[in-house]
VOLO-616059 format. One line per field, with one value per residue (C-alpha): residue number from 1; z negated, x negated, y. Coordinates in steps of 0.05 Angstrom, whole numbers. Layout:
BEGIN
pos = NUM, ...
pz = Z, ...
px = X, ...
py = Y, ...
// end
This chain:
BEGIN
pos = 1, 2, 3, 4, 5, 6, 7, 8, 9, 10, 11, 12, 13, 14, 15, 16, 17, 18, 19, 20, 21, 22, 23, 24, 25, 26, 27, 28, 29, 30, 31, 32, 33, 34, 35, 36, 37, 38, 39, 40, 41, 42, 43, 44, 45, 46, 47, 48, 49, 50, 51, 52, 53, 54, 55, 56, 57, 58, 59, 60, 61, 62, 63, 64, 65, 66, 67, 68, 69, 70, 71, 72, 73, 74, 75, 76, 77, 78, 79, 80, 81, 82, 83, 84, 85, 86, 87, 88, 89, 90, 91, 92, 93, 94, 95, 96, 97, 98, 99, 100, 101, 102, 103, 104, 105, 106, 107, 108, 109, 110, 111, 112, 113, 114, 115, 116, 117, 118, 119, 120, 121, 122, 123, 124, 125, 126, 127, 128, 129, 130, 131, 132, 133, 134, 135, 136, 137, 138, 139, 140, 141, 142, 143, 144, 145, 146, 147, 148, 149, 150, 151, 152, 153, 154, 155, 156, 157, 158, 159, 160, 161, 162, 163, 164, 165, 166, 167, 168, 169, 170, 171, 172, 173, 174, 175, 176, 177, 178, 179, 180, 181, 182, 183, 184, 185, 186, 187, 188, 189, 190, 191, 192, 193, 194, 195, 196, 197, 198, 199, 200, 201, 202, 203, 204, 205, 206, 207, 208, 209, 210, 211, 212, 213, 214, 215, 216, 217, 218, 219, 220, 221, 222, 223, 224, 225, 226, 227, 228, 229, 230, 231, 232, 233, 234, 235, 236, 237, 238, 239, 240, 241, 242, 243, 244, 245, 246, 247, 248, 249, 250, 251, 252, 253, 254, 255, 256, 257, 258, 259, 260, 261, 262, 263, 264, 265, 266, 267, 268, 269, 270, 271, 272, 273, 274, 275, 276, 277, 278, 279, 280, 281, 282, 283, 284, 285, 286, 287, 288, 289, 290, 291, 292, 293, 294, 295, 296, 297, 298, 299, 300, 301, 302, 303, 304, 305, 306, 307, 308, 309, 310, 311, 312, 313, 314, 315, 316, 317, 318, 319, 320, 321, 322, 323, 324, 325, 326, 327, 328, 329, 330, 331, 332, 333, 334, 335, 336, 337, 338, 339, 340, 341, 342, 343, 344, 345, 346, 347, 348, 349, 350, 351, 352, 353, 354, 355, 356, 357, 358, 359, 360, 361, 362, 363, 364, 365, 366, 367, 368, 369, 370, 371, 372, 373, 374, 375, 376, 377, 378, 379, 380, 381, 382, 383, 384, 385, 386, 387, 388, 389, 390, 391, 392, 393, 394, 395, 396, 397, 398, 399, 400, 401, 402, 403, 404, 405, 406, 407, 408, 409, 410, 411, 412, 413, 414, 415, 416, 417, 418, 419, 420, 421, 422, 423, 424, 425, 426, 427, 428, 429, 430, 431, 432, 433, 434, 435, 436, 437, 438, 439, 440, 441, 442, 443, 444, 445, 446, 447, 448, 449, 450, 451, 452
pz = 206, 239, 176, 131, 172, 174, 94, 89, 136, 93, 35, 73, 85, 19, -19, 27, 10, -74, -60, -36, -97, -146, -156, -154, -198, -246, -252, -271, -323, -352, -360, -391, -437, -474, -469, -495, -471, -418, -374, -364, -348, -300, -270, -259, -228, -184, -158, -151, -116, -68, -57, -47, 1, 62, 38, 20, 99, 136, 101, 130, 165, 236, 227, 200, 248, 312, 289, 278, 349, 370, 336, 348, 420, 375, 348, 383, 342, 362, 343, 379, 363, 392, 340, 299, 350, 353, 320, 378, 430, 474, 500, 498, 440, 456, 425, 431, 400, 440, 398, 439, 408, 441, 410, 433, 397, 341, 370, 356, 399, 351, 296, 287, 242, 263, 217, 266, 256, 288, 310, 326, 287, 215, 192, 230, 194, 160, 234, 250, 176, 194, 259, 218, 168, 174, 151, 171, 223, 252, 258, 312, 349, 357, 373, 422, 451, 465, 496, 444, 378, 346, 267, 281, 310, 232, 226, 293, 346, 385, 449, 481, 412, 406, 480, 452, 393, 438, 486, 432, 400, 448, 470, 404, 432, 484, 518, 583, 616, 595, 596, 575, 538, 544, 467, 461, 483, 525, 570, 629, 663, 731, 732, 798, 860, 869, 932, 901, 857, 875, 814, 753, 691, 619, 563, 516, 468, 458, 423, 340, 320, 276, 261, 250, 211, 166, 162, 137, 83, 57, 56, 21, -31, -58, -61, -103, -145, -143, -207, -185, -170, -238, -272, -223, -243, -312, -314, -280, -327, -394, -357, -358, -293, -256, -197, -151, -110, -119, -51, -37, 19, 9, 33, 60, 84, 84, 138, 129, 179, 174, 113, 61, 116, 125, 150, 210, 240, 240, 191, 164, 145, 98, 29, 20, 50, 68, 37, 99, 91, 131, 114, 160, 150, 150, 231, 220, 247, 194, 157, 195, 156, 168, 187, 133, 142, 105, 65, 81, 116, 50, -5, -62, -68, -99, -32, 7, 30, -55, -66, -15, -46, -110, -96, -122, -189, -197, -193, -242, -284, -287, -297, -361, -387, -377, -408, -474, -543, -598, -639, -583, -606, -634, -616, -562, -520, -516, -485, -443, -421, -419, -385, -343, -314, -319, -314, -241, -220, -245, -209, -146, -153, -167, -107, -60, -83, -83, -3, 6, -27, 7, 78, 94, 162, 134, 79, 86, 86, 33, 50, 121, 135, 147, 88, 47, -11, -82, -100, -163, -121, -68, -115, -148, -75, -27, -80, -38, 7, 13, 2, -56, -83, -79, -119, -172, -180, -180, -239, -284, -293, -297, -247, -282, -322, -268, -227, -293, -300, -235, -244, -293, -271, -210, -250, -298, -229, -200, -266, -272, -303, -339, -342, -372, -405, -414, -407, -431, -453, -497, -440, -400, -451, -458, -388, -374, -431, -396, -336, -356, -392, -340, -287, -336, -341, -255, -250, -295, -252, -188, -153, -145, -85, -97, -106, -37
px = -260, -196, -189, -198, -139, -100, -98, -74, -19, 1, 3, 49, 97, 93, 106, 161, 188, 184, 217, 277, 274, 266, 347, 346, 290, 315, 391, 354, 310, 374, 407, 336, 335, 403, 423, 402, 450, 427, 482, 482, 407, 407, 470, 431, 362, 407, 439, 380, 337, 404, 405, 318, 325, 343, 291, 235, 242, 255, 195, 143, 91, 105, 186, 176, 121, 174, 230, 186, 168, 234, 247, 186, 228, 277, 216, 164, 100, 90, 40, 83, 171, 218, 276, 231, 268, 328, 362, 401, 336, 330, 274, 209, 151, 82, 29, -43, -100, -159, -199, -225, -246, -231, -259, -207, -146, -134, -94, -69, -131, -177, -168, -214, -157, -90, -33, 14, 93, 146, 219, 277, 317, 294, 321, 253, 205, 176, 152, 114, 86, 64, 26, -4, -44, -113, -170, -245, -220, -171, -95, -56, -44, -117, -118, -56, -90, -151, -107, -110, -71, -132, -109, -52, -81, -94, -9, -2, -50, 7, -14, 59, 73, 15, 40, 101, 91, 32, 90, 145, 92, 65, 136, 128, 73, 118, 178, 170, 193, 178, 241, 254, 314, 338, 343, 264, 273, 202, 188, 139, 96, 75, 3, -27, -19, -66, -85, -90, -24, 54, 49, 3, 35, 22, 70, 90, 125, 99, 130, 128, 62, 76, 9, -15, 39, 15, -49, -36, 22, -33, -92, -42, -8, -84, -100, -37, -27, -88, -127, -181, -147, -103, -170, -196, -130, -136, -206, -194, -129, -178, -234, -271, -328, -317, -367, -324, -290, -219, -177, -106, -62, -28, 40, 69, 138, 170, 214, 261, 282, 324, 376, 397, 369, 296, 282, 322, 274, 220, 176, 128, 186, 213, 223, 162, 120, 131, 201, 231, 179, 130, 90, 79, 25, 28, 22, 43, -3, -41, -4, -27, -83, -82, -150, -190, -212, -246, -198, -233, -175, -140, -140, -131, -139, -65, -29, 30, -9, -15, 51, 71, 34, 66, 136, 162, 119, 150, 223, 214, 178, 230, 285, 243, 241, 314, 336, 297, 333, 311, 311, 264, 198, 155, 90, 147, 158, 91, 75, 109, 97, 25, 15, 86, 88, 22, -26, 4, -9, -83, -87, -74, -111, -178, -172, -154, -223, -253, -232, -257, -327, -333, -332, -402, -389, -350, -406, -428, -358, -363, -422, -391, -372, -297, -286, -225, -217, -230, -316, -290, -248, -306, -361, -318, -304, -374, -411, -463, -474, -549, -545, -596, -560, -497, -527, -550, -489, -452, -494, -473, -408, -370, -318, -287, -250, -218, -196, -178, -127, -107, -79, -38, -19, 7, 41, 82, 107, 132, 163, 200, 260, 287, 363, 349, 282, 232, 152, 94, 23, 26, 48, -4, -63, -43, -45, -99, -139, -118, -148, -215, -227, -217, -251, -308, -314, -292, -363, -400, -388, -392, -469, -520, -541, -612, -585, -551
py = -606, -644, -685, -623, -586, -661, -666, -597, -614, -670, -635, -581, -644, -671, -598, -586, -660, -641, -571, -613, -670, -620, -609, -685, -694, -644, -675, -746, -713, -670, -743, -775, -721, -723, -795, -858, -897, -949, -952, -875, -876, -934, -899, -838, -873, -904, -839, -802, -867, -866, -790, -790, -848, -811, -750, -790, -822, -760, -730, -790, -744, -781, -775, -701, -678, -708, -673, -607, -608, -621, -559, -513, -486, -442, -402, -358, -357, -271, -209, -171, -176, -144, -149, -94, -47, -73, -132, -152, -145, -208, -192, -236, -240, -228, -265, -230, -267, -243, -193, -136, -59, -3, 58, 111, 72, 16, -34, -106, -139, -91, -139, -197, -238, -228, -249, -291, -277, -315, -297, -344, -386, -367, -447, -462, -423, -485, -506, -438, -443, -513, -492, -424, -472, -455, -498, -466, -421, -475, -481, -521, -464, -456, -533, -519, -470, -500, -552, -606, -638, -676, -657, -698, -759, -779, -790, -833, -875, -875, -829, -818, -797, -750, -712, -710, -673, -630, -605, -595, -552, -516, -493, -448, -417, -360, -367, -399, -332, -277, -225, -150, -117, -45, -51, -58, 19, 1, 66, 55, 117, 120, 141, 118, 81, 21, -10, -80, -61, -34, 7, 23, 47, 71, 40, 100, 53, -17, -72, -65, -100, -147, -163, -87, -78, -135, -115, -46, -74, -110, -55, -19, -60, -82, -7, -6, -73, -107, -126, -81, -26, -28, -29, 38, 67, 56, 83, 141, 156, 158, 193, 129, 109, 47, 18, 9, 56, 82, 84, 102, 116, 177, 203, 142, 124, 57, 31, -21, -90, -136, -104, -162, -220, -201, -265, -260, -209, -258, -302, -236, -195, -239, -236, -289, -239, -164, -163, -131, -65, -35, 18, 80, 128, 199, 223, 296, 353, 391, 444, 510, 549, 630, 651, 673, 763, 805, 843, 913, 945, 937, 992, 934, 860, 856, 863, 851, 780, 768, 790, 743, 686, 689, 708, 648, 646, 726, 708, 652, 693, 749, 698, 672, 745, 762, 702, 720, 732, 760, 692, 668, 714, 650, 612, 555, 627, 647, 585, 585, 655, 637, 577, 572, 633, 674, 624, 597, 669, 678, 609, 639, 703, 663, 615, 662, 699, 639, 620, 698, 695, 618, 649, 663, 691, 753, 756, 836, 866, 910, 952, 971, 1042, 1036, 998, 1023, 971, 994, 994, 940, 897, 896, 883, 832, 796, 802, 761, 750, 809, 829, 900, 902, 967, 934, 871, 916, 954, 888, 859, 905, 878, 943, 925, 870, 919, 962, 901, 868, 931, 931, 863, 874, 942, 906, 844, 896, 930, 870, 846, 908, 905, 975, 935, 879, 892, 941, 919, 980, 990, 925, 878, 918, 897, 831, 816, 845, 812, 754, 769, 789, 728, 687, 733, 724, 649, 648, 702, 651, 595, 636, 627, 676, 702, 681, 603, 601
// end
């Protein structure tokens, strides 16, 4: 397993060792490709064996690995930063790798794998990336932790050496004190006095997780981008099946660290990996939903409440019909008169019905005494009332026809404009045609009280 984890940390060193030859590499190659000349090339192998000298030796694993933990106490490998709240926050990082479920709240200790960020000096990112390689379930900060450097001991057998780099790396690990900021904007609640304690106290605004955040960006961006989920999108889009299942995150919000310098908010909120963003999901209460009654009080089902509803879908409307020449009398018009403006009102008619007939509690209403709604609207409405005299009344079908009229008696009063138009018995037909077809299809598809 140490072996395993010790090549990968070679071949860290020796990538990072290319990335800064390749400018080098590439000015040689320019010179190999375009001249012939033998002076020119010799000149140019000897500038770029010159200029890789001093790389090629800083990059020998034990030279590289010493001055990494020389540098690893500007960085604090962190779940938990405190620059998320404020830039200029000095306070200290927390790093919380013990996994722990708590079934009231999802928290950073909830997560088995927790992505590890670091903050600090962002030139000393390569040292946290170093100690975040994970071979098997093993990094050096799990070695660290557990008190011991043995994937290194493959790059020296010197043991002074070997304590060295342990302490310079271990430094990386949390500040040495830990200190708060007023910019972390922490806020601590008294909730009880302990005999064994001065104080107990409830913190209403943690530090920014870092590692929840991760977790979520990444949840979300495969529910988004992923192969997969192009291919559920795409299948969905031509009314196609596909096996697996299609999730999404809905109403989201982004919030943005670290402005045109991502980096320097800590290693995760770079541009290598969240770009700066974080994802927030949608906390807001649910939008409040008036209590369904049965609408026997009511002399019609085309109230003020239904009036209400489609206020907006009215004022467009009339706007549409005042704006009418007589050039615009053609097939484009009708359209748009049909499926713009009438159609969003049918729409609403027939689920407000629906939500009626759906509330099985109130099922009943229209055989009551003190009912005062109109015998078609109430037929139409108490689908499934048990009054066998009502059933049989309601089969018939007659009261489509009255509440079909009543619609569109009701539509040509609200449109009702003798200024700039005038709307009679032809409007009145059409509409009401309209109607009763779909109240027709909406009865077809509507149960029957024996199938409940």
């Amino acid at each position: 397993m140490d072996n395993t984890l010790s090549d990968a940390i070679a071949d860290y060193i020796e990538q990072r060792k290319q990335t800064k030859l390749e400018p080098l590499l590439k000015a040689l190659n320019k010179v190999l490709d375009k001249s012939d000349e033998p002076a020119a090339i010799a000149k140019a192998k000897a500038d770029y064996a010159e200029q890789a000298a001093p790389i090629e030796a800083a990059f020998k694993p034990v030279i590289w690995l010493t001055d990494a933990a020389k540098r690893a106490k500007q960085i604090s490998l962190a779940t938990h930063a405190p620059k998320y709240t404020h830039s200029d926050a000095k306070a200290s990082s927390m790093l919380v790798t013990q996994h722990k479920i708590n079934s009231s709240y999802v928290t950073t200790a909830s997560l088995k794998a927790k992505a590890i960020d670091a903050v600090g000096n962002a030139a000393v990112h390569d040292v946290a990336k170093l100690l975040k390689i994970e071979v098997a379930g093993v990094s050096l900060i799990t070695q660290l932790q557990a008190g011991n450097i043995n994937a290194l001991k493959a790059f020296t057998d010197d043991e002074q050496v070997l304590n060295e780099w342990q302490a310079g790396f271990k430094e990386a690990l949390g500040d040495a004190k830990l200190a708060g900021h007023t910019l972390t904007k922490q806020l601590y609640y008294p909730v009880a006095q302990d005999s064994s304690e001065d104080q107990a106290y409830h913190l209403l605004i943690p530090l920014t997780s870092s590692a929840l955040a991760h977790k979520l960006h990444n949840a979300v961006t495969q529910t988004r981008f992923s192969e997969e989920a192009k291919a559920i999108k795409e299948a969905r889009k031509k009314g196609r099946y596909h096996s697996q299942k299609s999730v999404s995150f809905v109403e989201t919000a982004i919030q943005n660290f670290g402005g045109s310098q991502p980096q320097n908010i800590s290693l995760l909120n770079s541009k290598s990996e969240r770009g700066s963003k974080c994802f927030l999901l949608n906390c807001a209460p649910p939008s409040y939903q008036a209590h369904v009654k049965a609408p026997s009080k009511q002399t019609s089902f085309f109230n003020r409440e239904f009036s209400y509803l489609t206020a907006q879908n009215i004022k467009e409307f009339k706007a549409f019909l005042a704006s009418l020449k007589g050039r615009d009398c053609n097939f484009k018009t009708r359209y748009k008169r049909d499926f713009w403006y009438t159609q969003p009102i049918l729409d609403t008619l027939f689920e407000r019905a629906s939500l009626l007939q759906n509330q099985t509690e109130l099922t009943g209403w229209a055989t009551e005494p003190d009912v005062k709604m109109k015998k078609a609207h109430c037929l139409w409405l108490d689908a499934f009332n048990g009054n066998a005299a009502f059933q049989a009344e309601r089969e018939k079908h007659e009261w489509q026809e009255e509440v079909a009229h009543d619609f569109a008696t009701w539509l040509l009063r609200k449109l009702e404009n003798k200024d700039v138009y005038f709307l009679g018995d032809n409007e009145h037909g059409y509409f009401k045609k309209l109607c009763l077809q779909q109240l027709k299809a909406f009865e077809r598809h509507t149960p029957k009280l024996g199938g409940l």
